[in-house]
Legacy VTK file of the C-alpha trace (Angstrom):
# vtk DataFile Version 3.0
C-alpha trace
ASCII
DATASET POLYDATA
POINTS 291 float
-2.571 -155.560 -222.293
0.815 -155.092 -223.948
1.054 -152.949 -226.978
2.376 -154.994 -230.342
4.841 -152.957 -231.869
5.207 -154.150 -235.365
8.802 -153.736 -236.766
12.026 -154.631 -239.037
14.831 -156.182 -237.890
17.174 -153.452 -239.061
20.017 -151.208 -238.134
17.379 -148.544 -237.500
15.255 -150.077 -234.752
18.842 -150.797 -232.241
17.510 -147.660 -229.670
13.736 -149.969 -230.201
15.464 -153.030 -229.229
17.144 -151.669 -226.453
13.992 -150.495 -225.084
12.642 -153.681 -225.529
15.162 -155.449 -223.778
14.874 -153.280 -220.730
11.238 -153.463 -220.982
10.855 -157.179 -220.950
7.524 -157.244 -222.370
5.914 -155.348 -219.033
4.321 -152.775 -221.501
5.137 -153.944 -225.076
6.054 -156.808 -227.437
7.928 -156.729 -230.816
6.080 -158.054 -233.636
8.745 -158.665 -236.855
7.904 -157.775 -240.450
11.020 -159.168 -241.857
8.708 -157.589 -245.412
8.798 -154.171 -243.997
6.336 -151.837 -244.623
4.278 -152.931 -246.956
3.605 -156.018 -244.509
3.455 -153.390 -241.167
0.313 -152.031 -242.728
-1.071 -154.807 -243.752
-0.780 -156.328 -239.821
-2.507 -153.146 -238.480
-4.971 -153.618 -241.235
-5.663 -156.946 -239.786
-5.666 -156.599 -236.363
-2.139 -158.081 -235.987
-0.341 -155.412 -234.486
-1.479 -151.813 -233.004
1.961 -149.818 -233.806
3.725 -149.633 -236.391
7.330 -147.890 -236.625
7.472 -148.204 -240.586
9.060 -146.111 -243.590
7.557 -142.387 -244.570
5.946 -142.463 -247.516
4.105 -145.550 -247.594
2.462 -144.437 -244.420
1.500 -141.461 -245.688
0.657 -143.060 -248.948
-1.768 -145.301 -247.415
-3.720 -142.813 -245.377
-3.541 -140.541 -248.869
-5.540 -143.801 -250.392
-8.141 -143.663 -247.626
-6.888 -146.543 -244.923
-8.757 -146.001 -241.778
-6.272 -148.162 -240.069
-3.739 -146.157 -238.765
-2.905 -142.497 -238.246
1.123 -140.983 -237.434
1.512 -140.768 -233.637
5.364 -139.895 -233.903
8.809 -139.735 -235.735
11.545 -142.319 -235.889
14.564 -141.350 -238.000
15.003 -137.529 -239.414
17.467 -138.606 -241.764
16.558 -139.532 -245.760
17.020 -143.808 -246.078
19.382 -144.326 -248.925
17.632 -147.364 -250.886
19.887 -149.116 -253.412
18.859 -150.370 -256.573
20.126 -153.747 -256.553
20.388 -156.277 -259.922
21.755 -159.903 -260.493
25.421 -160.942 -260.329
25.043 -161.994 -263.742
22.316 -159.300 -265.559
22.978 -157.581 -268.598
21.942 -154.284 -266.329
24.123 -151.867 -265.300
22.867 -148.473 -264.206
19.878 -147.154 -263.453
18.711 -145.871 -266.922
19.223 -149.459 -268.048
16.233 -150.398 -266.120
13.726 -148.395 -268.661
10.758 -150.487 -269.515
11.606 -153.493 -266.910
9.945 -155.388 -264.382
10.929 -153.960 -261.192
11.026 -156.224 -258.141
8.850 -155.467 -254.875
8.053 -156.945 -251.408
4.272 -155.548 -251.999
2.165 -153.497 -253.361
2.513 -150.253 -251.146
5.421 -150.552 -249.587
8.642 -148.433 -249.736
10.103 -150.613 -252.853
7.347 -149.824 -254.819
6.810 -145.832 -253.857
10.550 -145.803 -254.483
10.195 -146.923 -257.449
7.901 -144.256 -258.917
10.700 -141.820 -257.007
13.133 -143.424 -259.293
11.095 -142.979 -262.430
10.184 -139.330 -261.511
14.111 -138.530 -261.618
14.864 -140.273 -264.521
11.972 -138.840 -266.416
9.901 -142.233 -267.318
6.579 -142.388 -267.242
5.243 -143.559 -264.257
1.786 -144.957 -265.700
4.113 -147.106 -267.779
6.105 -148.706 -264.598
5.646 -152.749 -264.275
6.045 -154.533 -261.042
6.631 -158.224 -259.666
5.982 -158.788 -255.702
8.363 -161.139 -254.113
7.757 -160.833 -250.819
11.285 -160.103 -248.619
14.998 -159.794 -249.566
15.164 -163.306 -249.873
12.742 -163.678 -252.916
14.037 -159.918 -254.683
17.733 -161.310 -254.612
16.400 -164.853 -256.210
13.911 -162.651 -258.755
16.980 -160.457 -259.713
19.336 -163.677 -260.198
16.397 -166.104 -262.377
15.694 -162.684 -264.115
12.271 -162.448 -263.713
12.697 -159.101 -262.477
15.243 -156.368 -263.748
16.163 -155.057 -260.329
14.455 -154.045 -256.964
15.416 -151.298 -254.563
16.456 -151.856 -250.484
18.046 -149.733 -248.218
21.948 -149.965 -248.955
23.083 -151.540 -245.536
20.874 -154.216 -245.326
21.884 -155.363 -248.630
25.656 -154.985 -248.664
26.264 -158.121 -247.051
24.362 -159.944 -249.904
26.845 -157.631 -252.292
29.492 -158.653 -250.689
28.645 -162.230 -250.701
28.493 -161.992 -253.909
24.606 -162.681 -254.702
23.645 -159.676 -256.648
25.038 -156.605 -257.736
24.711 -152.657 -256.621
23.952 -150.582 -259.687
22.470 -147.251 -258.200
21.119 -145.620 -255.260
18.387 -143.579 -254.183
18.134 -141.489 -250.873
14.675 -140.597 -249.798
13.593 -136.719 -250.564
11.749 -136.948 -246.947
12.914 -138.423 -243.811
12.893 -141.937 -243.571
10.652 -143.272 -240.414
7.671 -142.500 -238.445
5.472 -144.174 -235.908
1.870 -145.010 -236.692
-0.847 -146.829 -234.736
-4.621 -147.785 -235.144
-7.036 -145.112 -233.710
-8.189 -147.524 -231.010
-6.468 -150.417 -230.445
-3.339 -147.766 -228.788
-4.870 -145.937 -226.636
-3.382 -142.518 -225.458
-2.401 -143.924 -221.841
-0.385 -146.913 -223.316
0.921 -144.947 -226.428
2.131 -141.513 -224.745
4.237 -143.284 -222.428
5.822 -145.651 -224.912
6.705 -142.646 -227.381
8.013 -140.725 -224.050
10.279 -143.800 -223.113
11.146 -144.607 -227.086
12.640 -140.489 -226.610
14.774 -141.281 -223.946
16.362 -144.120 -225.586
16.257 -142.635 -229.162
18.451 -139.666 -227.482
20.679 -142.366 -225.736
21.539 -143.688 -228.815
22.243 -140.458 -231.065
24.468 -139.268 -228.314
27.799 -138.837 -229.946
29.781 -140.455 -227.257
27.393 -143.556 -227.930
27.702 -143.171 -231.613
31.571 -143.526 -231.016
31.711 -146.787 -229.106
28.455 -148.094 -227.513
26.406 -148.195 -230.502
29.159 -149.476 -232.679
29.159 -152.769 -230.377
25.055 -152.927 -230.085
24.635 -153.317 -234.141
27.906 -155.599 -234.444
26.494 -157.994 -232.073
23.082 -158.026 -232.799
23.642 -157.670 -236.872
26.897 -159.178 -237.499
27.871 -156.211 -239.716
31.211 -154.980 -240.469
32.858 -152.292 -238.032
33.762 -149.818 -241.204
29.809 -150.227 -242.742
28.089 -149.715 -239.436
30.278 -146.363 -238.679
29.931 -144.909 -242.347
25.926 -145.678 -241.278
26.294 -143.946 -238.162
27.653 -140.952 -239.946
24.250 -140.734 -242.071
21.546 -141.110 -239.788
19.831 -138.870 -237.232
17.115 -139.405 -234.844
14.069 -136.843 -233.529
14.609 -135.547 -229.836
11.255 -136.276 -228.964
9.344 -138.844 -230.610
6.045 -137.722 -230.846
6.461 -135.130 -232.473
5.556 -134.662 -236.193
7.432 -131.644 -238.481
3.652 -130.930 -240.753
6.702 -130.127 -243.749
7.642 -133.672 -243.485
3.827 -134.636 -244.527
3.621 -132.072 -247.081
7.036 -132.774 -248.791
6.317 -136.364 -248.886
2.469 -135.869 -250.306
4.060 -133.117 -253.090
6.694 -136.105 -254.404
4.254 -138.743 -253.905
1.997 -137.098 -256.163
3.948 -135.272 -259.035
5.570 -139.030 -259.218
1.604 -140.197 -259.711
2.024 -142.437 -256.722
-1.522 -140.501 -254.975
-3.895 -138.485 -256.319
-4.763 -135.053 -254.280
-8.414 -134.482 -253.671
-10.136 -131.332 -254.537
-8.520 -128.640 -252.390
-6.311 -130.436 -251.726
-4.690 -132.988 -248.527
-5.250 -131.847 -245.004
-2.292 -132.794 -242.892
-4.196 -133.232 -239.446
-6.337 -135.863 -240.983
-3.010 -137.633 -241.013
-2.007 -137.209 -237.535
-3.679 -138.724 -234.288
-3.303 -135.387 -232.544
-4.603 -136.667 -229.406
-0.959 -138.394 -229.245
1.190 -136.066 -231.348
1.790 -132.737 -231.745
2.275 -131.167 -235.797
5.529 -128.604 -235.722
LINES 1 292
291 0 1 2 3 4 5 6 7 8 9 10 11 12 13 14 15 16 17 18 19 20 21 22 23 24 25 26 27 28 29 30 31 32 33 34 35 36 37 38 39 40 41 42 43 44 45 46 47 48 49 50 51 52 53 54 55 56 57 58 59 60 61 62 63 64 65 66 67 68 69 70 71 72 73 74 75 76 77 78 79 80 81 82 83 84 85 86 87 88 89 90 91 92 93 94 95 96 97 98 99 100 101 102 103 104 105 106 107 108 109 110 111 112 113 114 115 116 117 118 119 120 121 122 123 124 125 126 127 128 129 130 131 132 133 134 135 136 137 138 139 140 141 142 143 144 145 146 147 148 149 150 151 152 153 154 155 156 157 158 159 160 161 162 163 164 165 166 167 168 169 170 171 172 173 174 175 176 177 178 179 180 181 182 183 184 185 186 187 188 189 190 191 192 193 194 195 196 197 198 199 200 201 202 203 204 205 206 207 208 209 210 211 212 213 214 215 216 217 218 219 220 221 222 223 224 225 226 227 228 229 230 231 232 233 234 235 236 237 238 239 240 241 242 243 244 245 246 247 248 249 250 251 252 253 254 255 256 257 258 259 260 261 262 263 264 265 266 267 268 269 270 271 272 273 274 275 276 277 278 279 280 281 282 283 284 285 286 287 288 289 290
């Protein structure tokens, strides 16, 4: 039976998509969360999806709050996601410290616009007991939140919002880039087994490698991401120029978990039990290997 990869119709998953398309469904299907993450775990949760190639820190989040649905079984993109914090066309707010005290827009509870969030807080120095959210569900409903002003703002990663910018819908006002890097690959224990999932993170490699080849990055991928996202030449080059992807897949850097678990928690985001996290608990080590 095919594996369902869950995943987000973004900029990111082009080398995913390529796969896919060569692929044909022999040995996977794509499963969109237009939501993102917050929606990903909730679909392995419920027996929706068995994969999940979803942001950092929610993932490790979740597992940090005891899920049992999921473990990491690889890395996706090495490179921090620079989320923008994004307001109405017509709001009295204006930078970041403006936002004090507000209702901050989410797609859901546990996903990468809410740990974000407490990020935010953490650098600005608010309290992060004090922080008040709305869930809205996708881009759609955060844009129409930030515009009826029942929220203050809500955070998205900067490309996938510019076009809504541009358009004129709502307004960029700050940004914040990830302290860890941005994706990994998770799955349920045993709903992906080994044989399906080793081979999949093995091919995912070879077309994750494809695609950060700098002769690709220079024409080939240029073309990919303007047909199949309609984005500008000049925005999907300057993109290009900030991302990086892992060599091999399924492998897992243990600082990455650490790093993200040390933020996480001094934001007040998780809470670490006595002696604190163990990073294989995190890891399906049957499938990846901690560096």
């Amino acid at each position: 039976m095919p594996l369902r990869i869950g995943f987000v119709r973004e900029h990111f998953s082009s080398p995913l998509l390529q796969f896919a398309e060569a692929d044909g469904g022999k040995t996977f299907t794509l499963v969109e969360c237009p939501s993102g993450t917050g929606q990903l775990i909730g679909r392995l949760e419920n027996d929706e999806i068995d994969v999940a190639i979803a942001l950092t820190d929610p993932l490790i989040s979740g597992i940090a709050k005891g899920s049992k649905a999921y473990k990491l079984v690889g890395s996706y993109v090495t490179t921090p996601l620079n989320w923008a914090v994004i307001t109405g066309k017509n709001s009295q707010y204006n930078s970041i410290t403006d936002l004090k005290g507000t209702t901050i827009g989410i797609s859901r509870y546990g996903s990468g616009s809410q740990t974000m969030a407490y990020v935010m807080a953490l650098q600005q120095g608010w309290p992060t007991d004090e922080l008040k959210f709305k869930v809205n569900n996708d881009i759609r409903g955060l844009i129409d939140s930030v515009n009826d002003g029942s929220t203050s703002a809500f955070m998205w990663e900067w490309f996938t919002t510019k076009p809504f910018v541009d358009a004129g819908e709502c307004r960029f006002i700050g940004s914040v880039p990830t302290p860890w890097p941005s994706w990994l690959i998770a799955a349920h224990p045993t709903r992906a087994p080994a044989d399906a999932l080793k081979p999949f993170l093995d091919t995912l490699s070879t077309y994750v490698r494809k695609f950060d080849a700098p002769e690709q990055r220079a024409a080939a991928d240029v073309e990919f991401i303007k047909a199949k996202f309609g984005y500008p030449e000049e925005d999907i080059k300057a993109w290009l120029k900030t991302v990086g992807y892992p060599q091999n897949c399924a492998e897992i850097p243990r600082q990455v978990i650490l790093e993200t678990l040390g933020v996480l928690e001094k934001a007040g985001f998780v809470r670490s039990p006595e002696g604190g996290f163990d990073v294989a608990q995190f890891v399906n080590t049957d499938i990846a290997s901690l560096v």
